[in-house]
N, C-alpha and C positions, 0 to 999 in steps of 0.2 A: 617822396610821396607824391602820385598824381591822384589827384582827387579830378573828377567828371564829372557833369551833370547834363541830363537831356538836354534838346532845345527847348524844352515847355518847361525845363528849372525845376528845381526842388522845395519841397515844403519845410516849413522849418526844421521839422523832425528829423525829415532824409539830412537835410544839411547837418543837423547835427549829429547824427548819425555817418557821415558820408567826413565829417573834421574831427570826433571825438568829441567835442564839448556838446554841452548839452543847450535847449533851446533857448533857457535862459542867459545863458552866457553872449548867445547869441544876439539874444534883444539888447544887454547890456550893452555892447557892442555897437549897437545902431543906433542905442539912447546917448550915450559919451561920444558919440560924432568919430567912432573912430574906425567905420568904415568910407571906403572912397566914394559912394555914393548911397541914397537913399536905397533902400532894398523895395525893388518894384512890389504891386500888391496884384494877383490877381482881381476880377471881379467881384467875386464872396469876400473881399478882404485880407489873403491870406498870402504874407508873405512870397516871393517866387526868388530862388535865389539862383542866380545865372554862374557859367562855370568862373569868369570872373569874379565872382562873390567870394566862391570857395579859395580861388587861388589868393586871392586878399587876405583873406582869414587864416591859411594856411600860413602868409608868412608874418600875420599878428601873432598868431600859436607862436611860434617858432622864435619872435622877436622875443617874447614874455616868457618862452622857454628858459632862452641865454641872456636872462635875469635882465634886461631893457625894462623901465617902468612903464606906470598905467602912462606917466606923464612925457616922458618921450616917446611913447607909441602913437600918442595922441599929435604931438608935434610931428612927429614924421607923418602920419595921416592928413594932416592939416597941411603939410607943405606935397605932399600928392595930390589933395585935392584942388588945391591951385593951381595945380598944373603947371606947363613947363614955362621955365625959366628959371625956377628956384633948385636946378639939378644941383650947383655946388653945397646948398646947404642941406641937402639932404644925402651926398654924399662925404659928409662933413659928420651928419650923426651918425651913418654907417659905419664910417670907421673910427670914430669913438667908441663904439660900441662895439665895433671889433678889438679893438686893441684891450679892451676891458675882458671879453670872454676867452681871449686869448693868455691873458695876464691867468683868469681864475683858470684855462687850461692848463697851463703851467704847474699853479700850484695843486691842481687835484693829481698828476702828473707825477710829483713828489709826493703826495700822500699813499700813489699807488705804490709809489718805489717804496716805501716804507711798510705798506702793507704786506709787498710781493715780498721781502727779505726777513720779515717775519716769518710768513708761509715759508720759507725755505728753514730757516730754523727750525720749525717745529716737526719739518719734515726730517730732517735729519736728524732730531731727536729719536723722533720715534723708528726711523729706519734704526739705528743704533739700539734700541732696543730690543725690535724683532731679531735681530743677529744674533 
């Protein structure tokens, strides 16, 4: 998914419009510190969100997707916004966090296989019957 934004940036709306979440989700976001930086204000006040904004919040979507919590998105945010140096521990939570969504791939994995061998049962059933 690429998400864009002008150079003159999006208003909260567009943003949340242009990531799927809505504006509140948004602000939340900016209140629990767990964007990379402050979200600039135009002149009226009103939030401007830059394509880097989006692409931030695209991979918070995405962390909070494949079940990562508020509290380690927040630590990984927190070791981005210090910037570099802290690469190994932030590639230290990525793949914890891989190895976790990888685990729960697995087992949805088997749940499908179990699904899909059912559907074939019943598929058979009912082919045997139309005969």
């Amino acid at each position: 998914m690429t998400i864009t934004a002008p150079p003159s940036g999006l208003t909260i709306a567009e943003a949340a419009e242009q990531t799927g979440l809505t504006a509140h989700t948004l602000r939340y976001y900016e209140r629990d510190g767990l964007m990379l930086r402050e979200v600039p204000r135009s002149s009226s006040g009103h939030r401007v969100y830059a394509e880097a904004d989006l692409r931030w919040v695209t991979m918070l979507t995405r962390l909070r997707a494949t079940g990562m919590s508020i509290r380690e998105v927040k630590d990984y945010a927190e070791l981005c916004q210090a910037g570099p140096g802290n690469e190994a521990a932030r590639l230290e939570l990525l793949r914890a966090h891989r190895a976790r969504v990888l685990a729960q791939l697995t087992e949805v994995t088997e749940h499908l296989g179990a699904i899909d061998h059912k559907i074939g049962l019943y598929q058979c059933t009912l082919e045997s019957i139309d005969e």
